[in-house]
C-alpha positions in Angstrom: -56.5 59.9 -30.4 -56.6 56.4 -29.2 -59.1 53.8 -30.8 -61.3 54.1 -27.7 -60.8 57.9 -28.0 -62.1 57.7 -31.7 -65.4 59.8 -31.6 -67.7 57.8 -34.0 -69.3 60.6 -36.3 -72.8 60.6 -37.7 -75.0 63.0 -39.1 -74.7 65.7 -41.0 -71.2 66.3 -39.3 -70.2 62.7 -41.0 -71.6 63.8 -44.2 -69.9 66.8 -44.6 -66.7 65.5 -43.6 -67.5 62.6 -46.2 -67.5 65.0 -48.8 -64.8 67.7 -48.1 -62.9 64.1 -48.4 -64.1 62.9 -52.0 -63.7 66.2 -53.7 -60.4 66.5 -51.9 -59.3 63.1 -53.4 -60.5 64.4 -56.7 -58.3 67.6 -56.4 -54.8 65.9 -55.3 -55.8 63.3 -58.0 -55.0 65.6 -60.8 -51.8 65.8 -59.3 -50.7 62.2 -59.4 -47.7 61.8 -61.3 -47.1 65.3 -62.5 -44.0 66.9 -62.6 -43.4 70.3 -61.3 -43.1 72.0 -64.5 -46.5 70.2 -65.7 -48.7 71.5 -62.4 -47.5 74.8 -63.5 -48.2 74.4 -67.0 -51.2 76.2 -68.4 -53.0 73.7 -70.6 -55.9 76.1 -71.3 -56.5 80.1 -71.8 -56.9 80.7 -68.6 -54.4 81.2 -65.9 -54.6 78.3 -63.8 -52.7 75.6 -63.2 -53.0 72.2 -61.1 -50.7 73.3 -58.8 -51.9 76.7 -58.2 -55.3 75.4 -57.9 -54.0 73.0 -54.8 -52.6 76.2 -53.6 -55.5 78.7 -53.8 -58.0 75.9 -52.5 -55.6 75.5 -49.5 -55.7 79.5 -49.0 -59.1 79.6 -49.2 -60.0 76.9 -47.0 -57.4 78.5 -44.4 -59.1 81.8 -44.2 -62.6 79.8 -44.4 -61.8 77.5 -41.4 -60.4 80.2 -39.5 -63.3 82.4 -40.1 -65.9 79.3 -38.9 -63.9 79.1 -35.6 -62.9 83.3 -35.2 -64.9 85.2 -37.8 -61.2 86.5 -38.6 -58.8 85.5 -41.3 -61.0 86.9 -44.1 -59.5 89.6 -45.9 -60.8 93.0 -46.2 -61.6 94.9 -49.6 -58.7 96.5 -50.8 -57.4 98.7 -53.1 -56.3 96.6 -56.2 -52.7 97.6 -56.0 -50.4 96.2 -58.8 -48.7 94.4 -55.4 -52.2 92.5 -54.8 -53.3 91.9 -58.1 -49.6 89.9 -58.1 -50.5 88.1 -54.8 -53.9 87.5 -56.6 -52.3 86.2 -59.7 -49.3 84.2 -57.7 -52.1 81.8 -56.1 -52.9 79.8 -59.0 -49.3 79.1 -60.0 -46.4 77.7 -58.5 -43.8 80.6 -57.7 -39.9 79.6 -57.6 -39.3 77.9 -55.0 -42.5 76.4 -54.8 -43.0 72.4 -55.4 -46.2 70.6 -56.3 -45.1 68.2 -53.0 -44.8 71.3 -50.9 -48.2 72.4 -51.8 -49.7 69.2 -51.5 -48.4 68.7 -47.9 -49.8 71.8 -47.1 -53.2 71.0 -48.1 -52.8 68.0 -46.3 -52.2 69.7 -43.0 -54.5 72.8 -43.5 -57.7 69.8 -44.5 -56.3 68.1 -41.2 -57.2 71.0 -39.4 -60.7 71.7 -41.0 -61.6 68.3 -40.7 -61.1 68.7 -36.9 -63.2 71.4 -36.6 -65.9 69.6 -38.8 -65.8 67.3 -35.8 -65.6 69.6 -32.7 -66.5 73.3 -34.0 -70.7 74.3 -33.1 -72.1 74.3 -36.6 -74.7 77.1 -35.3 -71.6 79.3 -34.2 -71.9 82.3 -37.1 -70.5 85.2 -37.4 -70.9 88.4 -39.4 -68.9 88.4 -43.1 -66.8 91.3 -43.7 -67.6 93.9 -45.9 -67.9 94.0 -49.3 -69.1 95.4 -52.0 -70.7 92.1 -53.4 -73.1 91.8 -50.0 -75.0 94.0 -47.8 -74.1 94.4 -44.2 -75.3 91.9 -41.7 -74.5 89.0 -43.7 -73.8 86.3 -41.2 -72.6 82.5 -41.8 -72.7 79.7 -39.4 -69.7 77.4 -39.7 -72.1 74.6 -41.2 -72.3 77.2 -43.8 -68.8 77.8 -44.7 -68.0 74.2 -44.0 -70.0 73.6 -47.4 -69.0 76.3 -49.0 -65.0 75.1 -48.3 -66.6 71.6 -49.8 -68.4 73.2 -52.8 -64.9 75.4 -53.3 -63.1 72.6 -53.6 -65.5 70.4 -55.6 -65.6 73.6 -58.1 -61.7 73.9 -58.7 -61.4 70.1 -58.5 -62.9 70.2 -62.1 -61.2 73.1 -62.9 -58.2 71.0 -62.3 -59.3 68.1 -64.5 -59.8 70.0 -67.4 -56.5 71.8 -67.0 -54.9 68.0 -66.1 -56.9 66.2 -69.4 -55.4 68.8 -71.8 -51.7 68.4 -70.5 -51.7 64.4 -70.6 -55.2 63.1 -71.4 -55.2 62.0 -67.5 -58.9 62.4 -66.2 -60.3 62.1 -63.0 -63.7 60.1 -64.2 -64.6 58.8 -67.2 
């Protein structure tokens, strides 16, 4: 888009996008300066890692964004196989091959993309959730709706992140 092209945003569009962007920046900000082997280090009980957490968020926000603009992209409830319940476990770490600067340029283009529809994408469009046993039927979200819940993902596993990055090098993301 040329400068004259530039569509000048306002609103709640602006806002949202103003906030997918500073809980983004608090994500990728654990990152800064880790190695590989340290976003895959588990500094806590739990399971996750910084890098994992990058990749999960980008997952989610994949499926999320293509849900706002499609209703698809959302898995369906599945039979917890010992394959999924690897895929499940493989988000929230980096498998070989993997590189805290691949995930991170992946996030990058997959928030790209979600910011866009932020901009473009009717915030009234909803359409129905899939099934699940955690919801009744009929449960339908407009894409202002899982615009802030990508934000509120992301803001939630952004602090995940900082604890997990504070106990590996003391590094915190306020304070």
């Amino acid at each position: 888009m040329t400068t004259n092209e530039q569509q000048v945003l306002t609103g709640e569009r602006a806002d949202i996008l103003e906030f997918l962007t500073k809980h983004r920046y608090f994500l990728r900000h654990t990152a800064e300066g880790l190695s590989d082997e340290q976003a895959n280090t588990r500094s806590t009980v739990s399971a996750l890692t910084v890098g994992g957490l990058i990749k999960h968020v980008t997952l989610v926000e994949r499926r999320w964004a293509e849900f706002a603009q499609t209703g698809g992209g959302m898995p369906e409830t599945a039979d917890f196989t010992p394959e999924l319940v690897e895929w499940w476990e493989n988000q929230f770490r980096l498998t070989d091959g993997e590189t805290l600067a691949g995930v991170l340029a992946e996030y990058e283009k997959v928030a790209a993309a979600t910011d866009e529809l932020v901009r473009t994408l009717d915030l009234d469009k909803s359409h129905e959730l899939p099934a699940a046993p955690w919801q009744p039927p009929g449960v339908f979200w407009s894409a202002r709706r899982v615009f802030l819940h990508i934000a509120a993902e992301t803001a939630q596993h952004a602090g995940h992140a900082d604890i997990i990055r504070e106990a590996i090098d003391g590094q915190k993301s306020m304070g």
